[in-house]
Each structure stands twice: as structure tokens, then as C-alpha cells.
C-alpha positions in Angstrom: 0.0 0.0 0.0 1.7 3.4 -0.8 2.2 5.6 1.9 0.5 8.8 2.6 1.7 12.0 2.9 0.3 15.4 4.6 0.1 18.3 2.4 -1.7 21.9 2.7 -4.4 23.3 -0.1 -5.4 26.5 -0.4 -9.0 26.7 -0.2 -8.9 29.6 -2.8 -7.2 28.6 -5.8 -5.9 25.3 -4.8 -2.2 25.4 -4.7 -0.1 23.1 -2.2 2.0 23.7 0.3 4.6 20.8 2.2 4.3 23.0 5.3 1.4 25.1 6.7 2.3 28.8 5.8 0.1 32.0 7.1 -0.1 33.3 3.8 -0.7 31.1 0.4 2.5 30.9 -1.8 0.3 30.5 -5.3 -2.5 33.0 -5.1 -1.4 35.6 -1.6 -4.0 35.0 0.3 -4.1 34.7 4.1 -5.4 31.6 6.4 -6.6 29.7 3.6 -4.5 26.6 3.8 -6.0 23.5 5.3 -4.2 20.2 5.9 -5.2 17.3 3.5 -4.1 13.8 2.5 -1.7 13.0 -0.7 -1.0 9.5 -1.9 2.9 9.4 -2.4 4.6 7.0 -4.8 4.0 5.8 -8.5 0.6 5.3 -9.4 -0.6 8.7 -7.8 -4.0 9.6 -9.2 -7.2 12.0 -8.0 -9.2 8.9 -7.7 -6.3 7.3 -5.0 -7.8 9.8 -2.7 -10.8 8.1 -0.3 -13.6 10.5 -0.9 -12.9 9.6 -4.9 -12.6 5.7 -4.3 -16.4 5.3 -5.4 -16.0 6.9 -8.5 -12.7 4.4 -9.6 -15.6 1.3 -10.5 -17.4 3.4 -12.8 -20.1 1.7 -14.7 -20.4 1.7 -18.8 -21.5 4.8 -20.9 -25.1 4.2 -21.2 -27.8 6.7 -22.7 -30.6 7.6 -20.2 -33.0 5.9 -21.5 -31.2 2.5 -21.0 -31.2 2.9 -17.7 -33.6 1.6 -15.6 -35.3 3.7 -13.1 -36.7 2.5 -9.9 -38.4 4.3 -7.0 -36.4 4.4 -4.1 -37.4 2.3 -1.0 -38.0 3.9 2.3 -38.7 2.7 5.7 -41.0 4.7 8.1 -38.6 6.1 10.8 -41.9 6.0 13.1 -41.8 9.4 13.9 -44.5 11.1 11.2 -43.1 14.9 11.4 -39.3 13.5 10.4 -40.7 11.2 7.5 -42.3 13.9 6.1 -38.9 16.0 6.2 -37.1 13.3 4.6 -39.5 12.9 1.8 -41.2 9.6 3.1 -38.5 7.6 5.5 -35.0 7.2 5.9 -33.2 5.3 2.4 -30.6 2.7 2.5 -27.7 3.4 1.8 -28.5 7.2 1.9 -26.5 9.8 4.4 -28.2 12.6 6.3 -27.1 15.3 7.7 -28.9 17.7 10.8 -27.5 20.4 12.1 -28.6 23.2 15.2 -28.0 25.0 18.3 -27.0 23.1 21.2 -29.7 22.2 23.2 -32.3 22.1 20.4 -33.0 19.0 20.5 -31.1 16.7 17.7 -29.9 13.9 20.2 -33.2 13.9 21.7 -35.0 13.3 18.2 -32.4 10.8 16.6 -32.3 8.7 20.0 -36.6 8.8 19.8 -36.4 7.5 15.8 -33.7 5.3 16.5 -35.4 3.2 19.2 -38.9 3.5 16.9 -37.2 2.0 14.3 -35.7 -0.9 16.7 -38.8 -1.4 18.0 -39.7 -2.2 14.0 -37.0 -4.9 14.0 -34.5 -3.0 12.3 -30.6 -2.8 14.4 -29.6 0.7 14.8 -26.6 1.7 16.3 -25.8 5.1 18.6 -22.5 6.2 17.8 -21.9 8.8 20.9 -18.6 11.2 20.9 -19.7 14.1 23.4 -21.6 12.0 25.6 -20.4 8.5 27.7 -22.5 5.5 27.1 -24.6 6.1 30.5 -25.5 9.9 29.7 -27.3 8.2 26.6 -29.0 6.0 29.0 -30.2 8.5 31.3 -31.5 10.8 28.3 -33.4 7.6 27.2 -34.5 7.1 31.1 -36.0 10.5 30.8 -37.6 10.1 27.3 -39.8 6.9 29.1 -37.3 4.5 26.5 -36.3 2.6 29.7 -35.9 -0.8 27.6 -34.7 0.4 24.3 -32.8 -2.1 22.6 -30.5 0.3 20.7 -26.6 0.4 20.6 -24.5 2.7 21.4 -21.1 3.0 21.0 -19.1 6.0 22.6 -16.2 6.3 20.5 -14.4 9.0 18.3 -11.8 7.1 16.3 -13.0 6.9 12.7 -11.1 3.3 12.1 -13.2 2.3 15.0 -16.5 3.0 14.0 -15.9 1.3 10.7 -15.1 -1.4 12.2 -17.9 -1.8 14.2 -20.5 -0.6 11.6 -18.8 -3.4 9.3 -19.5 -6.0 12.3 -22.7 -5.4 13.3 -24.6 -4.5 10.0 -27.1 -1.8 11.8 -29.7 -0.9 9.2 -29.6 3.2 10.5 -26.6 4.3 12.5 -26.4 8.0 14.0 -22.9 9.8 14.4 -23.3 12.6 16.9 -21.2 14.6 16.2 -19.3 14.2 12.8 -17.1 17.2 14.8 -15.9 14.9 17.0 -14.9 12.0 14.8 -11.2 12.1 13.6 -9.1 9.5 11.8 -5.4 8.7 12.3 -4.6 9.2 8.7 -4.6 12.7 9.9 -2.4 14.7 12.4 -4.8 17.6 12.8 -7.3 17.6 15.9 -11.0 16.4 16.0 -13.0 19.1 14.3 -10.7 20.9 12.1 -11.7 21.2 8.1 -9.1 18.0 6.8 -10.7 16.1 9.5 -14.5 16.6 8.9 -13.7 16.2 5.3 -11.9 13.1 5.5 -14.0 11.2 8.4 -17.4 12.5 6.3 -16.1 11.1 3.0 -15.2 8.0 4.8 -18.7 7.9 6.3 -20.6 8.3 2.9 -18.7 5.8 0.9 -19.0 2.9 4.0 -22.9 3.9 3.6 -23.1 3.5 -0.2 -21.0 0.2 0.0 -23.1 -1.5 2.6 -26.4 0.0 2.6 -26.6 1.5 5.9 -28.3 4.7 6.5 -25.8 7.7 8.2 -27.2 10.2 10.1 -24.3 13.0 10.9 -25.1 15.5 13.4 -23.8 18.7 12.4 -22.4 21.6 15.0 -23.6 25.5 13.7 -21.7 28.3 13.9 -22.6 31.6 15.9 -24.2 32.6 12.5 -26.3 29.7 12.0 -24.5 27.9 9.3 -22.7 24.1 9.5 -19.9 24.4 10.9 -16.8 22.9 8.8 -15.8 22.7 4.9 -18.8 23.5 2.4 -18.4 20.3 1.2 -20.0 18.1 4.0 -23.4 19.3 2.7 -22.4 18.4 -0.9 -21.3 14.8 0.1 -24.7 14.2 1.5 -28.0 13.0 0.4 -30.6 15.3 3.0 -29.6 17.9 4.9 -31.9 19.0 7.8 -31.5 22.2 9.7 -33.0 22.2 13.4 -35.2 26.0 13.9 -36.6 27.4 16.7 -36.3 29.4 19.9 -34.5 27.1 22.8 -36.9 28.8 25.2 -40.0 27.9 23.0 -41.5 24.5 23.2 -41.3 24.5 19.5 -39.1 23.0 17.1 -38.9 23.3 13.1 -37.1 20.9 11.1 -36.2 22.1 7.8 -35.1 20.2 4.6 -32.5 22.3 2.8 -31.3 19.7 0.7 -32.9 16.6 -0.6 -32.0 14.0 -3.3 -35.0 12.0 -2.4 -37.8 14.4 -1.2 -38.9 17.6 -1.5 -37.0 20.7 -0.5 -37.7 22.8 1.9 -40.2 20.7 4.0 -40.5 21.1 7.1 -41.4 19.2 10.4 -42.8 20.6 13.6 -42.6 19.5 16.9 -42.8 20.8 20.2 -40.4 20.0 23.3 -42.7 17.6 25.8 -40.9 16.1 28.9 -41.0 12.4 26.6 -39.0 14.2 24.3 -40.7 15.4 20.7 -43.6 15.2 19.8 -45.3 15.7 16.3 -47.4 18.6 15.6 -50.1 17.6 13.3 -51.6 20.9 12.8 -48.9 23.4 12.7 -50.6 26.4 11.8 -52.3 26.8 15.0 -49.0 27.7 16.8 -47.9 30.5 14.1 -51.2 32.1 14.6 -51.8 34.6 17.6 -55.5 34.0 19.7 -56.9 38.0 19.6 -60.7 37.5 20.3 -61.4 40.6 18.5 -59.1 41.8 15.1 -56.3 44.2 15.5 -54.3 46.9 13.7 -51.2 45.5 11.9 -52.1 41.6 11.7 -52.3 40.0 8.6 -52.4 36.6 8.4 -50.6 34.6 5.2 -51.0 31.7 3.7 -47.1 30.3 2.8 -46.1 27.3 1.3 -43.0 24.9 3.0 -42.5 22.3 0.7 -46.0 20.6 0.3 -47.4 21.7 3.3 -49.7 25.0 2.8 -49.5 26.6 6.4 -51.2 30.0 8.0 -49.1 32.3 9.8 -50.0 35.4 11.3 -47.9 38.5 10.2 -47.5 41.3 12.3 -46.5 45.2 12.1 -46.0 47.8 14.3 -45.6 51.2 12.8 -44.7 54.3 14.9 -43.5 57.7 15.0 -39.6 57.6 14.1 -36.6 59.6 14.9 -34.1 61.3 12.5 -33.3 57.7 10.8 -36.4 55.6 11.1 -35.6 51.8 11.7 -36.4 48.8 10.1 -36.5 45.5 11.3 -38.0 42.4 10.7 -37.9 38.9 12.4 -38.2 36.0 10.4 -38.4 37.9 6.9 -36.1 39.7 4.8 -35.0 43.4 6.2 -33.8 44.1 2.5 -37.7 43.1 0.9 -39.2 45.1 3.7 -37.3 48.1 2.7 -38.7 47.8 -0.9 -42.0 47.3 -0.2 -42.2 50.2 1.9 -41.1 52.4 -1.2 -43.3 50.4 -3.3 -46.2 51.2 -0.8 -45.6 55.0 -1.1 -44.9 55.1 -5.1 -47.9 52.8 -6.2 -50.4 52.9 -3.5 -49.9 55.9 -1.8 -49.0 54.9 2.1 -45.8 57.2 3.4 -43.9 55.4 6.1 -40.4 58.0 5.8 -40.9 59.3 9.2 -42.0 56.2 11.1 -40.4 53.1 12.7 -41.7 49.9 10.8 -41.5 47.1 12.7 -42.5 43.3 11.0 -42.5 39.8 12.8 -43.7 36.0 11.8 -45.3 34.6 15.3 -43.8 32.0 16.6 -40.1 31.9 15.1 -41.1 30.7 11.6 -38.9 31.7 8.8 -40.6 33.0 5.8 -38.4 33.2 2.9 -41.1 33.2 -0.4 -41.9 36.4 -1.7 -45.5 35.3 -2.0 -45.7 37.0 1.9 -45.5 40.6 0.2 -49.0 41.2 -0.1 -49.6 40.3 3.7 -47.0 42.1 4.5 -47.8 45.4 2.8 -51.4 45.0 4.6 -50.1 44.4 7.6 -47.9 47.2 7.6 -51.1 49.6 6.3 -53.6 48.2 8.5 -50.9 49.4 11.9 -50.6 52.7 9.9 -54.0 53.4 10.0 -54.8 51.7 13.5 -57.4 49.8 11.7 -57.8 45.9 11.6 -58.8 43.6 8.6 -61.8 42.3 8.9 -62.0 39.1 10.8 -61.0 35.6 8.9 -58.9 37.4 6.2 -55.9 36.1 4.9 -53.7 37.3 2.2 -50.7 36.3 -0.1 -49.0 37.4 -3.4 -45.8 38.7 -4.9 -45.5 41.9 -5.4 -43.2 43.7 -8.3 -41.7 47.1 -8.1 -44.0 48.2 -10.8 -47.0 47.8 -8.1 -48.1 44.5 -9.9 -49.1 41.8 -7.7 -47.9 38.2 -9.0 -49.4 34.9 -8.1 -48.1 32.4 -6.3 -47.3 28.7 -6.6 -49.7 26.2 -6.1 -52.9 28.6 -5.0 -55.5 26.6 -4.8 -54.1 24.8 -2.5 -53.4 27.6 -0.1 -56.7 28.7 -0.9 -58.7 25.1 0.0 -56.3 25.6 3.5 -57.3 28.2 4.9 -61.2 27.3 4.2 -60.7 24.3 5.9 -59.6 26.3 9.1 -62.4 28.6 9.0 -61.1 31.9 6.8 -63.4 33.8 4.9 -62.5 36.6 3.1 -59.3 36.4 1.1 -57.2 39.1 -1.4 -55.1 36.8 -4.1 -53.2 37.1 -7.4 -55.8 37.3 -10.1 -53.7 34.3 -11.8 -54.5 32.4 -8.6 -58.3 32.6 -8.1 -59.8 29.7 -8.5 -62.1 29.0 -11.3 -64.3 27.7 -9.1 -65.9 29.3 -6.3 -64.5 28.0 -2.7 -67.5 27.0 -0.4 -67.4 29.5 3.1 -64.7 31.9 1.0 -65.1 35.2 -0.2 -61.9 35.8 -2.8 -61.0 39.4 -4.0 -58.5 38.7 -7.0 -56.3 42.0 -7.7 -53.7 42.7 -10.2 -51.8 45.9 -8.3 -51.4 47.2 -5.3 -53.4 49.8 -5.1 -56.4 47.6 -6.0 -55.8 45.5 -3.0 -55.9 48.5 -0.6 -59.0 49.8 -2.3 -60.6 46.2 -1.8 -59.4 46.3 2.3 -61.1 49.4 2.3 -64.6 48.4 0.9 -64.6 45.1 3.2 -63.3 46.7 6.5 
């Protein structure tokens, strides 16, 4: 076997170095050289490196259409809210990867699908690195698993874990955290980039050579993002962002990548003292309880992934100083600043002076622009101190020409929010329906100033 060498790459144009240097020797730039692993010796190649060796047992050059495609096969985890995420069940062979805060909940929920899928007959193995074997226990005490069957492994040598996912054949194995994992090919410590890299490429061809299912648990960054080389989320099939407030009872679970689902599903749970548990009608939580309407709530109908959900959008506008702020939690500050100026140049509502203030209740991230239109209401209705009428909801892009746009999938939205009781609704006049919606009033507008003048008539 030819021996392996250490070398540094510079993350920006690539060049090597023998030695780690402060500043790249190629391209100049500074702190950009991370250790890797070189194969030394004749018969050096790209596909000698590990996170290549899948790639050396290519198959023939077919055309596409003598392929043969087949659906993919998944197996209920058990846990409804995380199937749904995943696009149906966890795939074998197929690596996932969920990151969030500390405390948020990850070890609880993959410890809860883990022993669900046990209790299916399928072996699962726990593969702990922050925690000892009886921490795990006593979380699974807590969590009412007091005779789970699952096995855990505390360990955080890579060549270890192999070894023991090679032995025991678990159908679904969970690495918490991929941080922690290191292998000895490398001389760098447990969480650095060559690490990660290394132990995740490792991890994702051992899944695609025996069938097991991977789950890597991801640490974030102060910022929010996966912590470690871009890569990691490249290398994998799903990855699965934990959202929420630590001090809510809440808990969203995002798909931002998917190669067998849908992206951007999400999962809701809340935080019980058994652990999570499902939330089977999530728009109940993103929706405030005001027994009587009140200025600067609008509620929208959004689409995450194939789930149409109501959430209630608020606005507080108020006298401002010199430079009047805006902020917005859970939506985009830089959209908020342009539909205020498309407010005031196509429907005239002024907001210079004054403090606009926007929120999603209950820690939802809304990231479609088909929440202008509630927005823009929202923000007009606080203006004006008075509320839209009661069981109105709202959605629609809007363009900085004053046009509003439709929305995807509208009907659906639509049929939602009947269903919970809404009756009055302002849409896209691409999106209303051609047939009418029993219990719901729909206003179909084409600009903005149409869908103030229509507030207006029914408030």
C-alpha cells in the first residue's frame, strides 16, 4: 500500500504547500491553507484519494433511456413529522445530515427515531462522541425509552466506528457529532476542516458500499451555518436544519437539501418532557388567539415544501426619529425596505418618518416572496390603527411596478385556509380559482393599489 503523505491546499485557488504557511505561496491569500491527504509514490491519481474511491468502479457509458429507473425504497422512521422531512423515510444506503444550536434538540429526536425503528425490527446503532454510554442511558431514562434495545457505541476514532458498523450491519446508525470523529490518517485535531472532510467522505462511501443509513449530526456556527468545509453538505443525500427558539417548546425541522424528497419541508414538533412530539396541525401555533381583530395583523397563507401553512404576520408602525428603523424577524429586512417604497410610489402609504417594525409569530422563517402582499397590509392596517376584517388572509408577490404576481400552487393555499375557517381572502388574479371556494369570499387584484381599495370596501 503506498504511503500517505500530509500536504496543505489552499482553499482559494488550490495550490499546495509541504508546510502550513500564514499566507498562500500561489495566489497571496491569508489563512486559507488546510491540511489534507496525498498518496505518495508511483501510481498517484485523483481517484487514489478516499472520498474519490467510489468513483474508480465506474459503470459503462449508457444513454438515459437504458437505464432503468426504480423508486427508491423507504422505511417509516416512526416518527410522522421526520418522515415527512425526509421525503417519506429514511433510504438505505442514503447519508443525512442535521444540524442546530446546542440544546435544540437533535440527540433527543435521533435517540426517539432510533429506538422507533428498533422497536420495527431493524438494528440501529448510537455512535456517541460528546456524551459516555450512560449519559445516553439517562436521556433515554428521561424520554420513558427505559428498555430500548439500541446500541450505542461512545467512541471517536474513525477506524473504529468502521469497524464496528462493518461487524454489526445496523440498518440506520447515527454519528453525533461528525465534529468529534477524527481518523489517524490525519495529524490535525477532532474538528478541524481535513478532519471533517476526511471522516465525512469516509462515512458516505461505507454507507453507499453496505447499505446503511448515516445520520451525521452537524455543529452550527454563531451565524447559524454548519460548521466545517462546504463540502460536508455536498457529500450528502438530506440535509436537515434544526429552527426554533431554545426557550419555546417549538421545534422546526427544515429540509435544505434533498435527493429524495422535497426541498424545503419542514417538520414541527414541540419540546414535551417524553421528548418530541409531532405537531399535526402546525398552523395553530404561528397564529396569535386576539378575540377581536387588531391593527397590523395580517395573516398569510405560505407554502414549505408541500405543506400549505397560515401564519400570522404582524407590524408595528410608529412615529420615528431622524433615521427611522427597520427591522423584521423571520423575513427579509432588505424586501421590507422595498415594499415600503413600493407602498408610497404605487399605492400611496408614506412610512419615511416612522419606525416599521414586522415579525412572523412564533419563530417561523418565511423566505417566499409570495408574503408581500400580507405584509404590505399588515404594515397599512398598523398605519392606520385599523384591523382587517376578521378571517382574512392574504398572499401574493409583489413587483416594483405595483403588480401583484401569483403564487405557486394557490389553490391549495386557498382550500387551506377554508378548511380552518377563513373567509374573506385578497389573491393574485392568476390564482383565483375558477371555481368558487364553499365559506370563501376571494378578491382577485392585479396591483397594489387595488388590494388597498378592496381592504377598504370590506373593513
Amino acid at each position: 500500500m503506498a504511503k500517505e503523505k500530509t500536504l496543505f491546499t489552499c482553499t482559494a485557488c488550490g495550490g499546495t504547500s509541504p508546510r502550513w504557511l500564514g499566507k498562500c505561496p500561489s495566489c497571496g491569500a491569508w489563512n486559507t491553507l488546510v491540511e489534507t491527504v496525498a498518496e505518495a509514490g508511483p501510481g498517484k491519481n485523483r481517484l487514489s484519494a478516499p472520498q474519490y474511491a467510489g468513483l474508480a468502479q465506474a459503470q459503462a457509458v449508457m444513454p438515459l433511456a437504458a437505464i432503468e429507473a426504480s423508486d427508491v425504497a423507504r422505511t417509516p422512521s416512526g416518527i410522522d413529522e421526520l418522515d415527512r422531512v425526509l421525503g417519506g423515510g429514511v433510504v438505505e444506503g442514503g447519508v443525512v445530515l442535521i444540524g442546530g444550536d446546542p440544546g435544540i434538540g437533535k440527540s433527543t429526536l435521533l435517540l426517539q427515531a432510533l429506538d422507533a425503528l428498533q422497536r420495527l425490527g431493524l438494528p440501529t446503532l448510537y455512535v456517541t462522541g460528546e456524551e459516555s454510554g450512560a449519559q445516553v442511558a439517562l436521556r433515554s431514562r428521561r424520554l420513558g425509552l427505559d428498555h430500548s434495545q439500541v446500541n450505542v457505541l461512545a467512541e471517536i476514532q474513525l477506524e473504529k466506528i468502521l469497524a464496528t458498523i462493518e461487524a454489526t450491519q445496523p440498518a440506520v446508525a447515527v454519528i453525533d457529532s461528525i465534529q468529534t470523529v477524527y481518523s489517524d490518517q490525519l495529524t490535525s485535531a477532532p474538528g478541524s476542516v481535513a478532519q471533517v472532510r476526511e471522516c465525512a467522505a469516509h462515512l458516505t462511501r461505507a454507507a453507499k458500499a453496505t447499505g446503511v443509513t448515516i445520520v451525521l449530526v452537524g455543529h452550527v456556527t454563531k451565524e447559524g451555518a454548519l460548521a466545517g468545509p462546504r463540502v460536508l453538505e455536498h457529500m450528502v443525500d438530506t440535509v436537515l436544519y434544526f429552527e426554533g427558539d431554545t426557550h419555546s417548546q417549538f421545534r422546526l425541522v427544515r429540509a435544505i437539501k434533498n435527493r429524495f424528497g422535497a426541498v424545503n419541508e419542514i417538520g414541527v414538533f414541540a419540546m414535551t418532557e417524553k421528548g418530541l412530539k409531532g405537531v399535526t396541525n402546525p398552523s395553530a401555533i404561528f397564529l396569535s388567539q386576539h378575540s377581536e381583530p387588531v391593527p397590523g395583523s395580517c395573516v398569510l397563507v405560505t407554502l414549505e415544501g408541500t405543506r400549505p401553512m397560515l401564519v400570522e404576520i404582524q407590524a408595528l408602525v410608529d412615529e420615528g426619529g431622524p433615521s427611522p428603523r427597520r427591522l423584521s424577524v423571520g423575513l427579509d429586512r432588505d424586501r421590507l425596505a422595498m415594499l415600503l417604497a413600493v407602498l408610497h410610489r404605487h399605492a400611496g402609504v408614506a412610512c419615511m418618518d416612522q419606525d416599521v417594525f414586522v415579525n412572523a409569530v412564533g419563530g417561523v422563517r418565511i423566505s417566499e416572496p409570495a408574503a408581500d402582499l400580507a405584509v404590505m397590509l399588515a404594515i397599512t392596517s398598523s398605519l392606520r390603527g385599523k384591523p382587517l376584517p376578521k378571517g382574512f388572509i392574504a398572499f401574493g408577490e409583489v413587483g416594483l411596478a405595483g403588480e401583484v404576481r401569483p403564487a405557486p400552487r394557490g389553490q391549495e393555499r386557498l382550500k387551506e385556509a377554508a378548511k380552518l375557517g377563513f373567509s374573506v381572502a385578497v389573491v393574485p388574479k392568476a390564482n383565483a380559482p375558477k371555481k368558487p371556494i364553499e365559506g370563501l369570499t376571494i378578491h382577485a387584484v392585479e396591483r397594489v393599489d387595488q388590494a388597498m381599495e378592496v381592504v377598504r370596501g370590506i373593513g
